[in-house]
C-alpha positions, 0 to 999 in steps of 0.5 A, spaced: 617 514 546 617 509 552 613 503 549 616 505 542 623 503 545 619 496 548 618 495 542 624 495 539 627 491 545 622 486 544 624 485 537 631 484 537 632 477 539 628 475 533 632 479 527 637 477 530 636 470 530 634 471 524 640 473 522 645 468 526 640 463 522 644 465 515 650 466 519 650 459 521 649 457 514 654 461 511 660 459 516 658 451 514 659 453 507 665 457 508 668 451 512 667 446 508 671 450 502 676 452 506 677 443 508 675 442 500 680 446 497 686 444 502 684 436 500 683 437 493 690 439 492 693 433 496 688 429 492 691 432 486 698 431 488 697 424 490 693 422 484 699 426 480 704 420 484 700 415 483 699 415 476 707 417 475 708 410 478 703 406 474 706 409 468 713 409 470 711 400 470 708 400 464 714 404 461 709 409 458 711 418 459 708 419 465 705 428 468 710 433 469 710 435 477 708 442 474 702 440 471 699 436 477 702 442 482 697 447 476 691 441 477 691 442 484 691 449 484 687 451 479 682 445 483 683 449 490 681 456 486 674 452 484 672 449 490 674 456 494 672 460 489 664 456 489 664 456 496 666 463 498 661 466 493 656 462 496 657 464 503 658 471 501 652 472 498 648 468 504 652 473 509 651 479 505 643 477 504 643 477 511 648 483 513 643 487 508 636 485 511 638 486 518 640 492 516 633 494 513 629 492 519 634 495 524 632 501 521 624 501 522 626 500 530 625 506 535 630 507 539 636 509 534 638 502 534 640 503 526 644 509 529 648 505 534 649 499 529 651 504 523 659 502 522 659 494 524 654 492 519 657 497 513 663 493 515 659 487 514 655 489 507 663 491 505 667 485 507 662 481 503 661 485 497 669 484 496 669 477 499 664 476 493 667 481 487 674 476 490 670 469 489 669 471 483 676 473 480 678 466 483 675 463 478 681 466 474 686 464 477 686 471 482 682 474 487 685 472 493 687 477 496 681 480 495 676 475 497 681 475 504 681 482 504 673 482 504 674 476 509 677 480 514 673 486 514 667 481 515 670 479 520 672 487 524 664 488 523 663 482 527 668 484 532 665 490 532 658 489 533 659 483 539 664 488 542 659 494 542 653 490 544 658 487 550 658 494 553 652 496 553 648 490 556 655 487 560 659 481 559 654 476 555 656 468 553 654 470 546 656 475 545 663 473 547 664 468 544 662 472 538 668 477 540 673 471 541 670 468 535 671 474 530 677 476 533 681 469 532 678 469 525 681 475 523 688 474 526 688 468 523 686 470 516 691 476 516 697 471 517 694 466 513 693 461 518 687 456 516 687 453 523 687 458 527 680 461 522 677 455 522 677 455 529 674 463 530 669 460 525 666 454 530 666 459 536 663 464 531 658 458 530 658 456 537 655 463 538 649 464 533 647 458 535 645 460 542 643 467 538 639 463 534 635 458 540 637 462 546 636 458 552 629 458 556 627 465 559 634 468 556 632 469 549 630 478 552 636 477 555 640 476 549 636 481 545 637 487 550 645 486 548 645 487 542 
């Protein structure tokens, strides 16, 4: 039993570098849609006023204001809804693989990690179902809703691991990162879940080339 539990301790830092490997990837995705999106509709209103002056000199009708404003939502609703899908399914791959390879380690570890990664599993299925109906023009609140559970699952995943293997710069981070990007997605502040997202990523780097020597230490945390 003893050695059975070496060995689950042994492979931990490499399942979770794996999946703060896709994380990684899906929180580039999600924060060039979230940067994307806010910009296009600037774009959009911009360009809206720049074509009202052109036409406006050359004595042509020029666009109603209410048809740039639908331009740049129906703009915003794309690139969000592209972005958001694509990371939710990488997020989702993810949650669901270390899922799968948390169950063959000894040790109870599937057990211990039960609820935070069916958090995540949930969060990005709904992140996605949400992406979807963005496309329609609604599903926002849906894929916002799936974005916040994600985010619990994580909270709950670095505070959980915290406790069992004491205070841990990645781990924090992942607290702090998580918790940040929660708080701002249920206030519906871009900037304040923006910023949790680059703690976040600033954390799965480190699980993802831990630092020479730490890579046991890292893993014994989780």
């Amino acid at each position: 039993m003893e050695a059975e539990g070496q060995r689950g301790e042994d492979a931990m830092p490499v399942l979770l570098g794996e999946f703060a490997g896709r994380m990684l990837v899906a929180l580039a995705v999600a924060s060039a849609s979230i940067l994307l999106a806010g910009g296009s509709i600037v774009s959009v209103r911009v360009a809206g006023l720049l074509f009202g002056f052109l036409a406006e000199a050359l004595g042509l009708p020029g666009i109603p204001m209410d048809i740039v404003d639908a331009a740049g939502e129906i703009a915003f609703n794309l690139v969000l809804s592209v972005g958001g899908l694509t990371s939710s399914l990488i997020a989702y791959v993810g949650s669901r693989e270390l899922e799968r390879a948390l169950r063959q380690l000894p040790g109870g570890r599937a057990e211990d990690l039960g609820l935070p990664v069916l958090l995540l599993k949930i969060g990005s299925i709904a992140a996605i179902a949400g992406s979807v109906l963005l496309l329609l023009g609604a599903g926002l609140t849906l894929a916002t809703a799936g974005f916040i559970v994600f985010q619990a699952g994580l909270a709950i995943m670095a505070y959980g691991a915290r406790s069992r293997g004491g205070p841990d710069t990645s781990m924090t981070l992942l607290l702090v990162g998580a918790s940040l990007a929660l708080i701002g997605a249920a206030v519906g502040v871009s900037a304040a879940v923006l910023a949790g997202m680059a703690i976040e990523a600033a954390s799965f780097y480190r699980l993802r080339s831990p630092p020479s020597g730490g890579s046991r230490l890292e893993g014994e945390t989780l």
